[in-house]
Backbone as CSV, one residue per row, in Angstrom:
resi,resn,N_x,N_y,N_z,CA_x,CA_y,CA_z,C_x,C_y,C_z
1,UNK,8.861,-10.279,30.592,7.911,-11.377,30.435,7.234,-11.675,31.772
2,UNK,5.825,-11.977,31.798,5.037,-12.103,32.982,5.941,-13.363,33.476
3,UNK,4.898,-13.867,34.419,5.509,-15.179,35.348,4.035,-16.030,35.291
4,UNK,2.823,-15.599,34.591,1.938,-16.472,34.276,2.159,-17.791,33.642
5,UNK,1.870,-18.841,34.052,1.849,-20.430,33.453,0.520,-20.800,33.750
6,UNK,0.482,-21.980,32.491,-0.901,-22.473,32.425,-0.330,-24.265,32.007
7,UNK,-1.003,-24.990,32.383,-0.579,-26.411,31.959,-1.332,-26.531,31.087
8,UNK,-1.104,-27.465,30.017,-1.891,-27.731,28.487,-1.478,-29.614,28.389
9,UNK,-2.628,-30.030,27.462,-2.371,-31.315,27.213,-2.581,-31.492,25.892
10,UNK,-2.016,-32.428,25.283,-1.985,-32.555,23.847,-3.321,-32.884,23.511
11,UNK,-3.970,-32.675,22.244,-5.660,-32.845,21.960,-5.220,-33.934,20.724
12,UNK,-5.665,-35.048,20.639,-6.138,-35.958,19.455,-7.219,-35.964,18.890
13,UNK,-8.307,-35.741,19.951,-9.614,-35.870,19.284,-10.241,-34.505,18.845
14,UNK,-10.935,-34.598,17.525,-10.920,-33.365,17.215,-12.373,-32.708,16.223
15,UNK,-12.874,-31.824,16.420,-14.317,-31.649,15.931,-15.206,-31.060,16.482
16,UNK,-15.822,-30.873,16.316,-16.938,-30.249,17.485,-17.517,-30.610,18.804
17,UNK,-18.382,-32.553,18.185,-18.376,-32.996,19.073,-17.646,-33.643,19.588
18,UNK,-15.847,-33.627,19.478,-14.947,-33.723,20.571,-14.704,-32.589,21.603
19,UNK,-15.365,-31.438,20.857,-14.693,-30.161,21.534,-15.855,-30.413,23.163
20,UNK,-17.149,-30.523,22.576,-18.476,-30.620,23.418,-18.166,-31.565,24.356
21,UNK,-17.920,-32.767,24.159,-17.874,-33.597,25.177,-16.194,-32.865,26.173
22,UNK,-15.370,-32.587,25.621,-14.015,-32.214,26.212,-14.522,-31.161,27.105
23,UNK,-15.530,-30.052,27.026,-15.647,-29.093,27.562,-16.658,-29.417,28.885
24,UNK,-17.686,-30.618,28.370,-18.853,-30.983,29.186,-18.327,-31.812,30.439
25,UNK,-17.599,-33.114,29.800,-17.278,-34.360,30.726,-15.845,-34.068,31.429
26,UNK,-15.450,-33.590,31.052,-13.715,-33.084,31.606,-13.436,-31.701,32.114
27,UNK,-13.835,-30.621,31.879,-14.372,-29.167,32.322,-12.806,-28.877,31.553
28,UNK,-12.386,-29.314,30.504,-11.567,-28.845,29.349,-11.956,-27.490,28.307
29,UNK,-11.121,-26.670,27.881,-11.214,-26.050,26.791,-10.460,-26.215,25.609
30,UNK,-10.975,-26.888,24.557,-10.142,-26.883,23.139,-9.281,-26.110,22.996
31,UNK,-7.785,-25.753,22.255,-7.388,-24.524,21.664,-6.017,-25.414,20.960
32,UNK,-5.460,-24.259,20.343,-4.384,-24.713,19.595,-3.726,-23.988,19.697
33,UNK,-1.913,-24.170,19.217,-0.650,-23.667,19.510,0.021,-23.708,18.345
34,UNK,-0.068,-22.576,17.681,0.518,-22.130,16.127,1.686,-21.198,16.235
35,UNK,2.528,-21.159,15.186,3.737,-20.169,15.164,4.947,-20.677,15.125
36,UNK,5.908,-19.690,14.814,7.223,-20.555,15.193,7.494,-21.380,13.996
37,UNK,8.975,-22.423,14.623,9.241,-23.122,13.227,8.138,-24.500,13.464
38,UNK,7.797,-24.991,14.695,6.779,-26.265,14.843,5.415,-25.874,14.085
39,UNK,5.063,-27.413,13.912,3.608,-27.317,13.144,2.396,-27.090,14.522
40,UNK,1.270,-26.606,13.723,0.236,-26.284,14.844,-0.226,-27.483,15.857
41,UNK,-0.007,-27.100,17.082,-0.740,-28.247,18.432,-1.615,-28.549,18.508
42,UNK,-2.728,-28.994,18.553,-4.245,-29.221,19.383,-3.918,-29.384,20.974
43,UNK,-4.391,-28.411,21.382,-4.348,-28.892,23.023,-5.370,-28.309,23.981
44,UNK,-5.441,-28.991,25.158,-6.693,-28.476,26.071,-6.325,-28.093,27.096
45,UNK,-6.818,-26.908,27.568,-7.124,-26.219,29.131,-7.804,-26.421,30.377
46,UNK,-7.427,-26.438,30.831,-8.604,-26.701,31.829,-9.397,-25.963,32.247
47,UNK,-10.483,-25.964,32.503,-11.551,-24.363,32.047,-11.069,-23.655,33.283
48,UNK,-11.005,-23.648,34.813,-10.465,-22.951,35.644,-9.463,-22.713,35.579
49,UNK,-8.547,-23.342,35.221,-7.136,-22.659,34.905,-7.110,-21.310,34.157
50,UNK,-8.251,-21.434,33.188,-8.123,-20.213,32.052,-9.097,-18.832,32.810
51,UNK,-10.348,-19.719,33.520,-11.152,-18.660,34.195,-10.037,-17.407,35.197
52,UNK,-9.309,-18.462,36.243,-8.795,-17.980,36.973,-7.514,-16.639,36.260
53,UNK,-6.753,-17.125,35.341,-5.902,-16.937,34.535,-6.609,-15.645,34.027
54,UNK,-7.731,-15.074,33.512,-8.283,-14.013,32.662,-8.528,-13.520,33.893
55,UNK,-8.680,-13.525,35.355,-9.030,-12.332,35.952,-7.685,-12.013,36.384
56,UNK,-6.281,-11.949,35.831,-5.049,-10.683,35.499,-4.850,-10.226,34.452
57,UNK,-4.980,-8.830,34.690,-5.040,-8.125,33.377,-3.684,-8.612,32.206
58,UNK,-2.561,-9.088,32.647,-1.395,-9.259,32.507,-1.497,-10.271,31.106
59,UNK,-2.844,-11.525,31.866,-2.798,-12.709,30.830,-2.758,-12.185,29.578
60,UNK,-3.609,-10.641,29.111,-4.459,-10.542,27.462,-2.728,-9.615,26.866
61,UNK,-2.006,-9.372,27.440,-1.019,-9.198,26.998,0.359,-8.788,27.075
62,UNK,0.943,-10.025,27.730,1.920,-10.695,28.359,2.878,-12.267,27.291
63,UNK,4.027,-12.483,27.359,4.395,-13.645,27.572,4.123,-14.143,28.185
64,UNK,3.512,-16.041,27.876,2.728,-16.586,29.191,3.937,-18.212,29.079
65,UNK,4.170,-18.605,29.959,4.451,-19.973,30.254,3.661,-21.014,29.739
66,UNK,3.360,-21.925,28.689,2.608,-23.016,28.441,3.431,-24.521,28.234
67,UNK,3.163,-25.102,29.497,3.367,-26.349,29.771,2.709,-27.169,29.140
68,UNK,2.981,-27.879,27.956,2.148,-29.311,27.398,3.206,-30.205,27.702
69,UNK,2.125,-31.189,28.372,2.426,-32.661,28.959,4.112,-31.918,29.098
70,UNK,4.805,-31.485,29.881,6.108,-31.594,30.107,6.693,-30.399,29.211
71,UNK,6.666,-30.213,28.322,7.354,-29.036,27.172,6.752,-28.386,27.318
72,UNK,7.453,-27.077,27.731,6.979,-25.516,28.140,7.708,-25.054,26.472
73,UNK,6.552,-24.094,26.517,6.235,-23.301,25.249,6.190,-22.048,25.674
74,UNK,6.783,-20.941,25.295,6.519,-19.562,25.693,5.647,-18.887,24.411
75,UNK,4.353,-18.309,24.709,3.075,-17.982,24.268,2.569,-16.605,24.242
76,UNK,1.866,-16.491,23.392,0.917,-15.381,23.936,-0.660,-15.694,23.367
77,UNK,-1.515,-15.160,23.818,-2.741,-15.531,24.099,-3.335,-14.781,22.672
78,UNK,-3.697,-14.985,21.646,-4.152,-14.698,20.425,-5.916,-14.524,20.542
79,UNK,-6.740,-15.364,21.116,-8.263,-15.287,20.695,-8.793,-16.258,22.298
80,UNK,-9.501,-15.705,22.765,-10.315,-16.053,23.637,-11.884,-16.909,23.265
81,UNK,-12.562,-17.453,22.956,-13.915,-17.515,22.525,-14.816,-17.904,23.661
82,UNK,-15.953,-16.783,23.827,-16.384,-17.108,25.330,-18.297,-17.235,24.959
83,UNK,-18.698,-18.361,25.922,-20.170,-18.404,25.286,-20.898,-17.588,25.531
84,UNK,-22.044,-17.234,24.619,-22.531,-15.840,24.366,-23.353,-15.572,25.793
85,UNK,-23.896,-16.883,26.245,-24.926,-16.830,27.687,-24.340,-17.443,28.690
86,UNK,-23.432,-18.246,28.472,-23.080,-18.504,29.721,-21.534,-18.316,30.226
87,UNK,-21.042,-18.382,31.431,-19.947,-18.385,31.684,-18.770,-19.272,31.613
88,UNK,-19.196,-19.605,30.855,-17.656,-20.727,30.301,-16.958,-20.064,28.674
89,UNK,-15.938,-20.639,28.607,-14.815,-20.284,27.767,-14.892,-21.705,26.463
90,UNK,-15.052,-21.367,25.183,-15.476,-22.246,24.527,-14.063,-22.853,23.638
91,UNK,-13.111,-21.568,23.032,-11.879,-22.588,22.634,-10.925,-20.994,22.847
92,UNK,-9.841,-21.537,22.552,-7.968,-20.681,23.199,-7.373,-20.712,22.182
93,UNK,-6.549,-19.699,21.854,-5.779,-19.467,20.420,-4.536,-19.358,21.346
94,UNK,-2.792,-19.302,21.122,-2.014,-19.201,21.570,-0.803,-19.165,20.309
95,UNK,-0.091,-18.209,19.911,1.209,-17.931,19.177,1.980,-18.020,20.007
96,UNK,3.005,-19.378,19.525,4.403,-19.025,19.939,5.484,-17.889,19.714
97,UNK,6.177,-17.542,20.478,7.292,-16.357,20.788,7.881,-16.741,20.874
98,UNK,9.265,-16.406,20.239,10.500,-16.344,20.850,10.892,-14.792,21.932
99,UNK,12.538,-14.278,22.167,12.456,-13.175,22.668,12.856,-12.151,21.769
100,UNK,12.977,-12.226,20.332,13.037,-11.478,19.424,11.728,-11.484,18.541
101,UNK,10.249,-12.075,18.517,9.387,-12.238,17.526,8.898,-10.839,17.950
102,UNK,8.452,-10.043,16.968,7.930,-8.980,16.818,6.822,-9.172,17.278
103,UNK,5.904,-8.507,18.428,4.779,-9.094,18.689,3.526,-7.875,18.405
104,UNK,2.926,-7.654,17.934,1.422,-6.622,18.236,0.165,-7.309,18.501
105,UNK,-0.167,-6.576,19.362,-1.251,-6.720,20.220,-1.628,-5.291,21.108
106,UNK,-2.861,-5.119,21.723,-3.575,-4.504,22.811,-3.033,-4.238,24.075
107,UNK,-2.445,-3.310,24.344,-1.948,-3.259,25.818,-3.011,-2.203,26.621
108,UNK,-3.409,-2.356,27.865,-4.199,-1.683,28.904,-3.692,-0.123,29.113
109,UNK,-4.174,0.602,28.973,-3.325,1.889,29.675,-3.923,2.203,31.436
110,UNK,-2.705,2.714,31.576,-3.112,2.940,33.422,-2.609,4.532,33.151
111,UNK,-3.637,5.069,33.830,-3.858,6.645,33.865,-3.713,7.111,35.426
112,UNK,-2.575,7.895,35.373,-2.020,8.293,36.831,-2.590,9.918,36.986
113,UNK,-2.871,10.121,38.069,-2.895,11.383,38.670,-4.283,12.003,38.096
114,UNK,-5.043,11.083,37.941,-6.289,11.582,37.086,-7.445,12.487,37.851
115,UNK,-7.312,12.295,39.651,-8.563,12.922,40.211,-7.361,13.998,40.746
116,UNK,-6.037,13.955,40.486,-5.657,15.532,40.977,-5.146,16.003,39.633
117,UNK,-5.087,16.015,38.588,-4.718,16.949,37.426,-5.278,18.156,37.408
118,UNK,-4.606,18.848,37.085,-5.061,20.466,37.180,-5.806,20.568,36.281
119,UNK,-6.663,20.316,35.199,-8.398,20.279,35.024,-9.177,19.923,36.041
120,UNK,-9.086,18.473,36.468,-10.002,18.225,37.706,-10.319,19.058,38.789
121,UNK,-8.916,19.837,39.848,-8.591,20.804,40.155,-9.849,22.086,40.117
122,UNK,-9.842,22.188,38.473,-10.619,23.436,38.087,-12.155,22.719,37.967
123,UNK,-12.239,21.891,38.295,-13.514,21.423,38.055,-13.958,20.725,37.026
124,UNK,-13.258,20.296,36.624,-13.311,19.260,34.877,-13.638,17.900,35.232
125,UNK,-13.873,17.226,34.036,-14.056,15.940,34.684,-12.906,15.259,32.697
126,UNK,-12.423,13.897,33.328,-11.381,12.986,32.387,-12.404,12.619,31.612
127,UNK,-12.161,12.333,30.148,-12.864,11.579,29.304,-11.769,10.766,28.706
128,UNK,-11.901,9.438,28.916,-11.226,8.404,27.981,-11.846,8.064,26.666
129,UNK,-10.829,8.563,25.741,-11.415,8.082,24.554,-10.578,6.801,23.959
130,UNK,-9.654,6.645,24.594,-8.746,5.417,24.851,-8.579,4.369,25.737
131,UNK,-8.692,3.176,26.124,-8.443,2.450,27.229,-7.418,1.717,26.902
132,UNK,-6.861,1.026,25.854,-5.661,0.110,25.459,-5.137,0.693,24.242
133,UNK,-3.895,0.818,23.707,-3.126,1.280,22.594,-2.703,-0.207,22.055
134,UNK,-3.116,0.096,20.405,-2.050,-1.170,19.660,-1.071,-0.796,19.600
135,UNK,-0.103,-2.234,19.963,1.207,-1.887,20.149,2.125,-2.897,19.013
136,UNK,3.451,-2.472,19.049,4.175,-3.644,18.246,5.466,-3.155,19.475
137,UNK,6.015,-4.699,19.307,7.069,-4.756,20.268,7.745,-5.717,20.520
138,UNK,9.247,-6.419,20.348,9.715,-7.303,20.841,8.984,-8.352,21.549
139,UNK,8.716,-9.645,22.565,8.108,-10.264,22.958,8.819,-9.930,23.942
140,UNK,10.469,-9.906,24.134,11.081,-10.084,25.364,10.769,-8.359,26.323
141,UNK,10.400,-7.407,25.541,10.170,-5.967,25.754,9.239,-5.948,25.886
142,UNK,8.014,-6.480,25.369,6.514,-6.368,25.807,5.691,-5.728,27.231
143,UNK,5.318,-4.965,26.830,4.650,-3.908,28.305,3.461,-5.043,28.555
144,UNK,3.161,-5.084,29.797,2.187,-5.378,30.500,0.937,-4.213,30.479
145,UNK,1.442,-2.946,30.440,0.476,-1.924,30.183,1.233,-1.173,30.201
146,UNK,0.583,0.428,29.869,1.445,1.749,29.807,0.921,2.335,30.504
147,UNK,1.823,3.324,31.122,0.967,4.550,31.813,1.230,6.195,31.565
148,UNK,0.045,5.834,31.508,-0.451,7.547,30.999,-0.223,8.848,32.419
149,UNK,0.515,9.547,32.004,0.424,10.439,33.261,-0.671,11.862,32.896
150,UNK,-1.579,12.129,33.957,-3.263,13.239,33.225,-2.642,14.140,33.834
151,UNK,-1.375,14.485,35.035,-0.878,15.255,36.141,-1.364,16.801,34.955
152,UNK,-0.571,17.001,34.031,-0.712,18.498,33.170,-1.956,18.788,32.483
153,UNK,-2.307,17.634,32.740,-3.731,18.185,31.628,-4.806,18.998,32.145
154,UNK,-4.658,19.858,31.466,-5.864,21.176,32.050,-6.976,21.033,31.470
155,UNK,-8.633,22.170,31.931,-9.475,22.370,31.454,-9.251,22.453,29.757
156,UNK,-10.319,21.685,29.059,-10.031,21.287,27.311,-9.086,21.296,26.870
157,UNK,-7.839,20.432,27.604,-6.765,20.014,27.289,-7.072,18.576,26.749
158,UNK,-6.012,18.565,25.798,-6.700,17.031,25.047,-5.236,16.508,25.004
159,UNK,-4.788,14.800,25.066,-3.768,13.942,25.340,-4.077,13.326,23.817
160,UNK,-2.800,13.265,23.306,-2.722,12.257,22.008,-1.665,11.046,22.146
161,UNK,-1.938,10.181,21.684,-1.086,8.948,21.684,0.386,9.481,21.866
162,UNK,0.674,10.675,20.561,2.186,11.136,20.221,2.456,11.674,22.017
163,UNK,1.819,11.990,22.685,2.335,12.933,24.027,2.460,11.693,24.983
164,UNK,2.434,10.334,24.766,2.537,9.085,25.809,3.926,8.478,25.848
165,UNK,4.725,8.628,26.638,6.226,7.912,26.476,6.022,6.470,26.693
166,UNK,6.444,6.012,25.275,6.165,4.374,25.204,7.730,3.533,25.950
167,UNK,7.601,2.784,26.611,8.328,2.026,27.003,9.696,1.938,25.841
168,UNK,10.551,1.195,26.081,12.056,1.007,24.674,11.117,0.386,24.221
169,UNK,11.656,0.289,22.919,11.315,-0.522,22.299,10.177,-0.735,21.652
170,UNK,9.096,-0.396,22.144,7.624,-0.357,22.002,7.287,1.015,20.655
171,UNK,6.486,0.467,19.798,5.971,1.361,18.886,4.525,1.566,18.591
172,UNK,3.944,2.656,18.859,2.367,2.468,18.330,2.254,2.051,16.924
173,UNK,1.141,1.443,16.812,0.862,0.691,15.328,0.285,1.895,14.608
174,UNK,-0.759,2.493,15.413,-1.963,3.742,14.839,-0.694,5.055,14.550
175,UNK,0.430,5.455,15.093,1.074,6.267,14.558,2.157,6.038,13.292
176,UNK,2.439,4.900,13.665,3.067,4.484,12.510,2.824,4.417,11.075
177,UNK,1.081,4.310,11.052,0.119,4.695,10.258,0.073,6.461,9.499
178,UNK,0.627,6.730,10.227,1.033,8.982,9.744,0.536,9.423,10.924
179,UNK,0.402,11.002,10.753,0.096,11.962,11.949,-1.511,11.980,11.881
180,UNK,-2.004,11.480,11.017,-3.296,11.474,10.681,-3.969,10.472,11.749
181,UNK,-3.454,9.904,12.660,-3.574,8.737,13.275,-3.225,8.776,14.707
182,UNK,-3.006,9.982,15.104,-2.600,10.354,16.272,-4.042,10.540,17.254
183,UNK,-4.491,9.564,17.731,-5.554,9.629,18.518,-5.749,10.385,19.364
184,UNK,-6.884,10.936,20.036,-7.215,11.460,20.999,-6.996,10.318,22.130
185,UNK,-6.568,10.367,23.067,-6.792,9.178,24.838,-7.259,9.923,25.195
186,UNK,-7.067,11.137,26.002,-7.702,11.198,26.961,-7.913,13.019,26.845
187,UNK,-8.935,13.483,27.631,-9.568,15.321,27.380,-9.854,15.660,28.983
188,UNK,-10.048,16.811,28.727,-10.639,17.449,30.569,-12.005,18.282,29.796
189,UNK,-13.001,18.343,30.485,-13.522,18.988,29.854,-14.402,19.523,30.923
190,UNK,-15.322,20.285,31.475,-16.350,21.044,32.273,-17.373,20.138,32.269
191,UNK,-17.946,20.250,33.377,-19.591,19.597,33.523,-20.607,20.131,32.569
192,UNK,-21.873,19.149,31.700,-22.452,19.897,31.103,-23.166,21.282,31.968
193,UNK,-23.532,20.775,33.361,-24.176,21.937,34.147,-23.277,23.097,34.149
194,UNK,-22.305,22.764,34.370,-21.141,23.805,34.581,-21.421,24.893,32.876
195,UNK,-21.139,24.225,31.940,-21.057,24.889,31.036,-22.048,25.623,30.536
196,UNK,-23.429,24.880,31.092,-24.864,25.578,30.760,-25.068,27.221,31.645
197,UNK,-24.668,26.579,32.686,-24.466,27.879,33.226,-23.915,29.008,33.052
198,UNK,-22.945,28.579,32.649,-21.883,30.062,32.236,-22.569,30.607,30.896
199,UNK,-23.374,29.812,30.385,-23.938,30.177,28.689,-24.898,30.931,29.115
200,UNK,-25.665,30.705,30.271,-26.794,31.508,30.663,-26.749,32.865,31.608
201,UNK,-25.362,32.514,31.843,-24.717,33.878,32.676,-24.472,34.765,31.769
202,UNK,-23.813,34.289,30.498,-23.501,34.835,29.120,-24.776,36.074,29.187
203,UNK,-25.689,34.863,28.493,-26.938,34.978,27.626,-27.464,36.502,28.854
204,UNK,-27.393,36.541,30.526,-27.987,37.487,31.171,-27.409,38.649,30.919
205,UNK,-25.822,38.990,30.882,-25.323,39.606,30.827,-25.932,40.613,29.440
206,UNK,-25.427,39.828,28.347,-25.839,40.272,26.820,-27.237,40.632,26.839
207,UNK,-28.352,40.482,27.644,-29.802,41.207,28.018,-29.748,42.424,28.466
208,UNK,-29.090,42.581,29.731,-28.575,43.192,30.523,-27.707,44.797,29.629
């Protein structure tokens, strides 16, 4: 579980234009706190708390600490809603966890050894066709991210979800689904120049 905390305050007033004035006159964000055996919270953020809070990758999927008025709640961050033009954060979703709730969600992948893998090596370049895997997983087991190692992957070598060692515990959702579901992450593949060339080296030869 991360070590992220956020303080929260209980919300009474409630509606739109409570949400408007909460967000305008107080630099608050609406959200609520569902799950678990308690009934759902209304409570507010403080918009920098949450700004600051979203630039670690950790917050979008992590156990987070949530302090209302005094009672810490252990959380995870469900729905963000952010305004379409401007830079503020409009309302916060948050599910309670225990350290046994089954949790799925989006985890980040971190890709190691990607500018020395032996494609690159040969002159290839990485294509991500993956950046985060759905995951299911304990709350108390929950990855912060996974990492992908590219070290073997050669020229039109292609990486599937099934070839990623998931943390204990951790299960992909998309494989669990059948083999039919085994994604592509990540490929090596040649420069288009690179490849045009050799077609036209081809093409001289076969004249020739």
């Amino acid at each position: 579980m991360s070590d992220i905390k956020l303080n929260a305050s209980v919300r009474s007033d409630e509606g739109k234009g409570a949400s408007r004035r909460l967000r305008r006159l107080e630099g608050r964000v609406p959200g609520i706190v569902y799950g678990g055996e308690a009934e759902p919270q209304s409570i507010s953020v403080l918009q920098k708390d949450l700004l600051k809070a979203q630039e670690n990758e950790a917050f979008f999927s992590s156990v987070l600490s949530l302090d209302i008025d005094g009672k810490e709640e252990k959380v995870i961050l469900r729905d963000l809603q952010r305004h379409p033009a401007k830079p503020i954060l409009l309302h916060v979703d948050f599910q309670r966890v225990s350290a046994n709730t089954k949790v799925h969600l989006k985890v980040p992948l971190h890709f190691l050894n990607e500018d020395t893998c032996k494609g690159v090596k040969a002159g290839g370049i990485v294509s991500h066709t993956l950046t985060e895997l759905d995951i299911s997983a304990p709350a108390s087991k929950l990855p912060e991210f996974i990492e992908v190692d590219l070290a073997d992957l050669d020229i039109d070598g292609v990486l599937h979800i099934s070839d990623i060692k998931l943390p204990e515990g951790t299960e992909s959702v998309d494989l669990s689904h059948g083999p039919d579901h085994d994604l592509v992450v990540a490929s090596v593949h040649k420069p288009r120049g690179a490849v045009e060339a050799e077609a036209e080296a081809a093409e001289g030869e076969g004249e020739e």
